[in-house]
C-alpha positions in Angstrom: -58.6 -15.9 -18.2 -59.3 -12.7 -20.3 -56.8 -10.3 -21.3 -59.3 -7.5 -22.0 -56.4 -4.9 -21.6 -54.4 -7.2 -23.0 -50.9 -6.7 -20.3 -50.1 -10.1 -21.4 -50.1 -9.6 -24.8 -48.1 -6.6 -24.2 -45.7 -8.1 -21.9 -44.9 -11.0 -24.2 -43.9 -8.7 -27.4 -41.7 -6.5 -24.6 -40.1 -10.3 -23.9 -39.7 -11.0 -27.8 -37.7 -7.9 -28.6 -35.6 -8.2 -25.6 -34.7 -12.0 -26.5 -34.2 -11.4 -30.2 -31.8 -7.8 -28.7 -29.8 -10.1 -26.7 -29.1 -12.6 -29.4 -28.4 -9.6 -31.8 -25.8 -7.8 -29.3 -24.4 -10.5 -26.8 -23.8 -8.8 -23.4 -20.5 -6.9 -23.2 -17.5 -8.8 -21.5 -14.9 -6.9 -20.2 -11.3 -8.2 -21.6 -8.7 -7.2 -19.0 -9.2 -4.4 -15.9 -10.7 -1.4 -16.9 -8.6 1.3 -17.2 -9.9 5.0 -17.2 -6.9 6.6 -15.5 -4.6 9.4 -16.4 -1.9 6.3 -17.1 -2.1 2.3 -16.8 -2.4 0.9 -13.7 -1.4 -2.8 -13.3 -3.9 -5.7 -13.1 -4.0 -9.1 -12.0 -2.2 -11.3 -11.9 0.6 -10.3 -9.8 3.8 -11.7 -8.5 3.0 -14.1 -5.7 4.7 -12.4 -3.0 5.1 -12.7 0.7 6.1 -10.4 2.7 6.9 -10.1 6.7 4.8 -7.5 9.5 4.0 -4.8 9.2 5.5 -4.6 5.4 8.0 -2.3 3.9 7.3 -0.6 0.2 10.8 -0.9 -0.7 10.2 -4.9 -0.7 7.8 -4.5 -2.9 8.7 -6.4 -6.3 5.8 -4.5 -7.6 6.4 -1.1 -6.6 3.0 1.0 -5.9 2.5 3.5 -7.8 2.2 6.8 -5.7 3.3 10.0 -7.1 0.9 10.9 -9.4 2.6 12.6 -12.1 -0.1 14.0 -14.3 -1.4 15.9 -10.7 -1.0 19.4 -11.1 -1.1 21.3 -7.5 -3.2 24.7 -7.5 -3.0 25.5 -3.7 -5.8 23.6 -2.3 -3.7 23.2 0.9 -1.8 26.3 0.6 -0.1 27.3 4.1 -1.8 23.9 5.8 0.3 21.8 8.1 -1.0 18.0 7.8 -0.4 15.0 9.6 -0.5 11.5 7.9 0.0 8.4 10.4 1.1 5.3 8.4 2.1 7.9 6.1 5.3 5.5 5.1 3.7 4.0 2.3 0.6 2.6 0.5 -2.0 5.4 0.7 -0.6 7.0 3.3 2.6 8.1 1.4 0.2 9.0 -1.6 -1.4 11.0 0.6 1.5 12.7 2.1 3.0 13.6 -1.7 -0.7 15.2 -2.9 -0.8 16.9 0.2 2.6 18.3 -0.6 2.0 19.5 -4.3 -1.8 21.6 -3.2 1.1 23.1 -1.3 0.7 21.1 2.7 3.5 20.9 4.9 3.5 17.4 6.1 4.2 15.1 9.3 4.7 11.6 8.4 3.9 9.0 11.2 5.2 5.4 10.9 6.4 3.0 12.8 10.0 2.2 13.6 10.9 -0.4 11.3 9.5 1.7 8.4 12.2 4.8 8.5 13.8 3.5 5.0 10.3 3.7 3.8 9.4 7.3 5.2 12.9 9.1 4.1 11.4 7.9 0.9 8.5 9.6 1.3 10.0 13.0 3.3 12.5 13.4 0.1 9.7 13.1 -1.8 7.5 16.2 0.4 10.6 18.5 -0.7 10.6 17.8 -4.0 7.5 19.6 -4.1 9.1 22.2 -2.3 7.2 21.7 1.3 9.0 21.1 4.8 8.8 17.1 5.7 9.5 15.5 9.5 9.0 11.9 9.8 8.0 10.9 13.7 9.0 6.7 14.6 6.5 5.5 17.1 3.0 3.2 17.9 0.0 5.4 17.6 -1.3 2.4 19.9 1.0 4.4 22.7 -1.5 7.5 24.1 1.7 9.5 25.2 3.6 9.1 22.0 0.4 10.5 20.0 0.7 13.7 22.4 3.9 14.1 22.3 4.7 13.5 18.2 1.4 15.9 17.9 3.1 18.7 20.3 6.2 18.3 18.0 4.3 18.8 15.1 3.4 21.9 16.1 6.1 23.3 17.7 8.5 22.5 14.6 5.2 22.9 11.8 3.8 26.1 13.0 0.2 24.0 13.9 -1.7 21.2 12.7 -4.9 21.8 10.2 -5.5 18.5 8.7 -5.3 15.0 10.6 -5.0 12.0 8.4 -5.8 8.8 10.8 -4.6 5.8 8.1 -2.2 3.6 10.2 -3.6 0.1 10.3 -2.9 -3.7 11.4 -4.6 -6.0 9.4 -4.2 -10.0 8.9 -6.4 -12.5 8.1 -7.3 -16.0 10.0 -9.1 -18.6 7.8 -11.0 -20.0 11.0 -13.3 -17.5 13.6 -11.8 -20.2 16.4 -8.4 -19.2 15.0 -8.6 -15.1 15.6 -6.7 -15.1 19.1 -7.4 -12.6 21.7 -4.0 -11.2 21.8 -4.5 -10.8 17.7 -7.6 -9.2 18.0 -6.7 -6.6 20.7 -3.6 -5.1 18.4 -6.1 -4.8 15.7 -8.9 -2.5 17.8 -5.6 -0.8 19.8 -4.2 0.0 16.2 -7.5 0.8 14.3 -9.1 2.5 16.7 -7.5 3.5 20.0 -4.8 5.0 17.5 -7.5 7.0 15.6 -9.1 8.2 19.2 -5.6 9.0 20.8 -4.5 11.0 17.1 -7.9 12.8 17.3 -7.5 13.8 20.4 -4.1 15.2 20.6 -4.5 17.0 17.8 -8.1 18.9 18.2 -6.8 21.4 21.0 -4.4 22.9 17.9 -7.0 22.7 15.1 -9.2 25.6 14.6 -12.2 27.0 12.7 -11.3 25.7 8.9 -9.3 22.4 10.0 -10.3 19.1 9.0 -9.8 15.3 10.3 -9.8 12.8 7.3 -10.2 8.9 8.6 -9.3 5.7 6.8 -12.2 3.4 6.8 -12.5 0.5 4.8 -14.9 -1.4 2.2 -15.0 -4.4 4.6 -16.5 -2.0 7.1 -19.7 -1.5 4.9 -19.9 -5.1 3.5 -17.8 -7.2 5.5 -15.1 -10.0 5.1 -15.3 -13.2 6.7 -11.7 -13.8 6.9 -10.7 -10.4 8.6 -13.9 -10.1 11.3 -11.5 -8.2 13.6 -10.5 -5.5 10.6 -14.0 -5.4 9.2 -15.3 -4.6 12.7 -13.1 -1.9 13.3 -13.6 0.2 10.4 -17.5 0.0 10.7 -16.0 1.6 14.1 -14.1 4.1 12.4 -17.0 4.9 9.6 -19.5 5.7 13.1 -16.9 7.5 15.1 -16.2 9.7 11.8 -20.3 10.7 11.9 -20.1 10.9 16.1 -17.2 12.9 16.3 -18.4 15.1 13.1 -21.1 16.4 15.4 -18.9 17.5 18.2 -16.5 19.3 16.8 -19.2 21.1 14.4 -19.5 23.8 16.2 -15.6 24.8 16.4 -16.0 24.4 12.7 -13.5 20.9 12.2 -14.8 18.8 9.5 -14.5 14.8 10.2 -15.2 12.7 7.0 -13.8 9.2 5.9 -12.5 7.3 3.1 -13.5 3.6 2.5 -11.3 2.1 -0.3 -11.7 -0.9 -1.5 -8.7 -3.0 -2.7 -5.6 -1.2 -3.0 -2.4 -2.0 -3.9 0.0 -1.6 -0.8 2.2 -3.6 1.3 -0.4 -4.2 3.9 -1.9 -7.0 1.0 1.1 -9.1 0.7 2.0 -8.8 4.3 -1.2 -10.4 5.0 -2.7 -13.4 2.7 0.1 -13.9 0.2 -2.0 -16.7 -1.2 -4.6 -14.3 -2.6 -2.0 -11.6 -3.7 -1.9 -12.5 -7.3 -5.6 -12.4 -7.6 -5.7 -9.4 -5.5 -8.6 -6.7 -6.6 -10.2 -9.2 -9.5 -13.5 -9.4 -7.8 -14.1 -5.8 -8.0 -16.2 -4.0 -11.2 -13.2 -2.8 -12.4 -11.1 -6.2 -11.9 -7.5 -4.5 -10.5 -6.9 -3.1 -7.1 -6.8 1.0 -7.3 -3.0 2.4 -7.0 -2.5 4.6 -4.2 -2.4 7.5 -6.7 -5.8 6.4 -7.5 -6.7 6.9 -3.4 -5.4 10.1 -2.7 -7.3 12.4 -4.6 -10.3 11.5 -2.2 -8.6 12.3 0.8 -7.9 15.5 -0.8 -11.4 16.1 -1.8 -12.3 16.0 2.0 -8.7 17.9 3.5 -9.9 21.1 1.5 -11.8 23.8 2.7 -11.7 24.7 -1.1 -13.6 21.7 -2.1 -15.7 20.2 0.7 -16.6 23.1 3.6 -20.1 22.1 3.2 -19.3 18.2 3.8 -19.0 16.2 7.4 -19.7 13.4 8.6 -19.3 11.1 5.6 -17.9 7.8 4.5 -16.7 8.0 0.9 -16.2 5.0 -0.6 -14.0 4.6 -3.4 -14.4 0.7 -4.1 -13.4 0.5 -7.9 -17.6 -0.3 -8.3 -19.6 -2.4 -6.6 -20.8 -6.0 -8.4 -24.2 -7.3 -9.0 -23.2 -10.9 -8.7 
C-alpha cells in the first residue's frame, strides 16, 4: 500500500537507531542489591535460619539492623506519647527508637514471650533520653487493649500517636492446607487487634493526634502462599481510609504503611526455606532494614510533616518490577 506520509518509513529508521543503541550500550545489569542508604544494608543470601512462633530478635543470627545511627532527631514528636504494639522488634522496635530520638515517649506492646526482646528496646527509648514502659499481653484480648491503653495514660500523661504493627503471619503451600483455626488467629491478630487498639485509644487522642497502621505489600498485590495475611492487610489498607473519615472531624489523622520485604524475625519464623533468598525479587534485590521502615511511619506520626495527609497507604516496597 502507499506510504504517502511515509509513517513507515519513519517508524523503521526510529527501529534502526534503537537496535544499533542497544547493541552499542547493552542494557544495564545490576551486580549485587542496590544500595543508596546512609550505610550498607545486607543482601541475599542469608543464613538459612529457622526459627520458632512468634520469633525473638535476640535469635536472630543476622541481627536487624534498627537504630539508625546517622538519624538526627529535631523534635518532630516533641512532648508526644506513642504507642507501638509489636513494638519488640522488627519495625516495630525501629519504630519505637525514631519515635524516641524526634523526642516521643513510648509504650511498647508485645507479647509475653518477647520481654527479653522489649527490655532491649525500652533501654534503648532512654538512651535517647525519653520515658519507656513495655505492656506483656495479646492485642487479640479486647480487655487487655483497654486496660494496657488506660495504663498508658495514666503512667504517660496521654496517648497522641497509635502505632497498630503487631502481626501473625505463616505461610501454607496448599489453600486446602490453611486451617480454620490458622486462619481465625491471623484476622483476630491483624485485625480485631488493630480495631480493639483503635478503639481504646481514640477517647484519649485529641485534635493533632494521629493513628499510623501497618499494612502490607501482599495487601495491594497479593501472595498465594499467605491468602489469610494478604487478606487482612487489604483489610487494614480499607479500614485506614474508613476510619480516616470518621475521626476527621475531631482532627486524628489515620494513614498506613505497606512495606514490602523487610528483614525481621517474623521472615524466618515463617518459611525458613525461602529465608536465604528473602527480598531478591524486589527492584532493589535485598529486603529493607527496619531502619529503612521507620522513617515512613514517622513521616505520617508528625503533625510537622503530614497535617495535610489521611487516609493513605504508603507503600515502601523497595520498587516495584516490570517482569
Amino acid at each position: 500500500m502507499a506510504d504517502p506520509n511515509g509513517v513507515a518509513e519513519r517508524q523503521r529508521a526510529i527501529q534502526a537507531r534503537v537496535r544499533e543503541a542497544d547493541r552499542a550500550r547493552p542494557p544495564e545489569e545490576m551486580k549485587g542489591a542496590m544500595q543508596a542508604g546512609a550505610r550498607r544494608y545486607p543482601e541475599p543470601p542469608f543464613p538459612g535460619q529457622a526459627l520458632e512462633k512468634p520469633g525473638l530478635e535476640a535469635d536472630q543470627d543476622l541481627a536487624p539492623m534498627y537504630d539508625a545511627p546517622y538519624w538526627k532527631g529535631s523534635g518532630k514528636l516533641e512532648g508526644k506519647v506513642a504507642i507501638v504494639t509489636g513494638g519488640d522488634s522488627g519495625i516495630g522496635r525501629a519504630v519505637a527508637v525514631l519515635f524516641a530520638r524526634e523526642g516521643a515517649d513510648v509504650a511498647v506492646m508485645h507479647l509475653e514471650h518477647e520481654q527479653a526482646d522489649a527490655e532491649v528496646v525500652r533501654a534503648a527509648v532512654e538512651r535517647e533520653g525519653r520515658r519507656a514502659i513495655t505492656i506483656a499481653g495479646d492485642v487479640t484480648d479486647r480487655a487487655f487493649c483497654f486496660a494496657a491503653v488506660e495504663r498508658v495514660a495514666r503512667e504517660l500523661g496521654g496517648v497522641d500517636v497509635l502505632v497498630n504493627n503487631a502481626a501473625f503471619q505463616l505461610h501454607v503451600s496448599r489453600f486446602e492446607d490453611l486451617t480454620e483455626e490458622h486462619f481465625d488467629l491471623t484476622v483476630r491478630t491483624n485485625l480485631h487487634g488493630y480495631f480493639h487498639m483503635a478503639q481504646a485509644c481514640v477517647p484519649h487522642m485529641k485534635e493533632g493526634s494521629a493513628i499510623v497502621n501497618s499494612g502490607s505489600v501482599t495487601g495491594i498485590l497479593g501472595n498465594s502462599t499467605i491468602i489469610d495475611y494478604s487478606m487482612t492487610k487489604g483489610g487494614i489498607h480499607s479500614f485506614t481510609r474508613a476510619l480516616s473519615g470518621s475521626l476527621a472531624p475531631r482532627g486524628i489523622r489515620v494513614n498506613a504503611v505497606a512495606p514490602g520485604p523487610v528483614w525481621t524475625p517474623l521472615n524466618p519464623s515463617d518459611n525458613p526455606a525461602k529465608v536465604e533468598s528473602f527480598g531478591s525479587n524486589t527492584r532493589m534485590k535485598r529486603p529493607a532494614q527496619p531502619e529503612e521502615i521507620a522513617p515512613a511511619y514517622l513521616f505520617l506520626a508528625s503533625p510537622q510533616m503530614s497535617s495535610y495527609v489521611t487516609g493513605e497507604v504508603l507503600p515502601v516496597v523497595g520498587g516495584y518490577t516490570d517482569r
